[in-house]
N, C-alpha and C positions, 0 to 999 in steps of 0.2 A: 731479888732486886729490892732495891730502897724505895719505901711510898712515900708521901707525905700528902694528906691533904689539908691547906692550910685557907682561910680566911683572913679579913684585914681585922678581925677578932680576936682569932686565938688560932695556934694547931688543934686539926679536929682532928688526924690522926695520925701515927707514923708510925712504921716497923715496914718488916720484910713480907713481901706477897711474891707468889706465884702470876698471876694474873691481875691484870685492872681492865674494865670494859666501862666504858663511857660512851657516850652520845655528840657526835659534833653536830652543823648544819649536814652536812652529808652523810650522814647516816651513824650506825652502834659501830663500836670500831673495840679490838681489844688490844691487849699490849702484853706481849712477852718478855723474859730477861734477854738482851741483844737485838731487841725490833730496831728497825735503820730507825734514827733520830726524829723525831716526829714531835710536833706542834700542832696542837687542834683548839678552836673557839670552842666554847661548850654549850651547850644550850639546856634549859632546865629542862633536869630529870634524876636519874641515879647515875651513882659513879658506884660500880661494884670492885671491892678488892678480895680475890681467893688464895688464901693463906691453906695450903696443907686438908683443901678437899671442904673449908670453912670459908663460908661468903659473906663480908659485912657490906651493908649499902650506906650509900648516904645520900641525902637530900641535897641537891646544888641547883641553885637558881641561875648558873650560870659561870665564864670563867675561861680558862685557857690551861691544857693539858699539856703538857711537855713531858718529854723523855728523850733520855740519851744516858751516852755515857760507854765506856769499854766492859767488856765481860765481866769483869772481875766490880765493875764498881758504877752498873746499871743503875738510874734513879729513876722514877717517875715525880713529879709534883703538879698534881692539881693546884690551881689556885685558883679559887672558888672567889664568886661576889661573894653566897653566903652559902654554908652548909653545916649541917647537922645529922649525927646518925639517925637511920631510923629507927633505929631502939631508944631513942628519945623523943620521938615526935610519934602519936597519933596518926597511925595509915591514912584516915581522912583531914588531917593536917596537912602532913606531908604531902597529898593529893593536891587538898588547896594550893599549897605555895607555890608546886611546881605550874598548875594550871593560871594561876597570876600571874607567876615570871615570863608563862608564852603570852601570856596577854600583854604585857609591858613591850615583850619584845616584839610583837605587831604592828605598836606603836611606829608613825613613820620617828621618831629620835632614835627613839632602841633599834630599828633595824638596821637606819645609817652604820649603828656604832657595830651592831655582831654581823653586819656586811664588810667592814673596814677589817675588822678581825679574823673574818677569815681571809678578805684578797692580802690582807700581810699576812695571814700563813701560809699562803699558796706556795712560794718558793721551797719552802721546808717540807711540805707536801709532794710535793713532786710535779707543781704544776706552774703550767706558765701565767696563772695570772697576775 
C-alpha cells in the first residue's frame, strides 16, 4: 500500500509499507492493505510504517489518519500538525515534543479542537457519534 506522511512543511515520507500503526484518542490501531476505509484524530506520539520486516517511526504531534482505497490502489496518508523521523531527532527530544504536544492538548482549546476531530470521524469509524 501507498504511505505518505506529510506536514504543512514538507512530505516527511512516502513509499510502499506493509503495515502503519498509529495512536488515535481511542487507543494504537494498525492498518493493513484493504482495512475498511478509516479516519482517525492522532494524538502525539509515533506513527510506525513496516516496509518488508523494516520499521521507521516518526515523531507527530499530532493530525488525522486516513486510509482507503480498492485492492489494487490502497493509500494511507497521515497528515501530521508536525513530524519528523526519529532518526533525526534526539530520543530525549522526540520525548519532549511528544510530552508538550499532550500538554497543549489538555489545554481546554486543544481539547475542544481533537474532541471536534474525533466526533467528525465517528461516522467513518463506525460509530454513532
Amino acid at each position: 500500500m501507498n504511505v505518505s506522511i506529510v506536514s504543512p512543511e514538507e512530505n516527511v515520507w512516502e513509499g510502499e509499507a506493509d503495515m502503519v500503526v498509529a495512536r488515535s484518542p481511542e487507543g494504537e490501531f494498525a492498518i493493513l492493505r484493504g482495512h475498511i476505509p478509516f479516519l482517525a484524530a492522532l494524538v502525539p506520539g509515533l506513527v510506525k510504517v513496516t516496509t518488508g520486516g523494516t520499521t521507521e517511526s516518526f515523531v507527530v504531534t499530532g493530525g488525522v489518519l486516513e486510509a482507503s482505497g480498492s485492492a489494487s490502489d490502497y493509500h494511507v496518508i497521515v497528515l501530521a500538525d508536525d513530524a519528523e523521523s526519529v532518526g533525526d531527532v534526539e530520543p530525549e527530544e522526540a520525548l519532549r515534543r511528544i510530552e508538550q504536544a499532550r500538554r497543549r492538548a489538555e489545554e481546554p482549546e486543544d481539547r475542544a479542537e481533537a474532541e471536534m476531530r474525533v466526533a467528525m470521524a465517528g461516522p467513518e469509524l463506525g460509530r454513532d457519534s
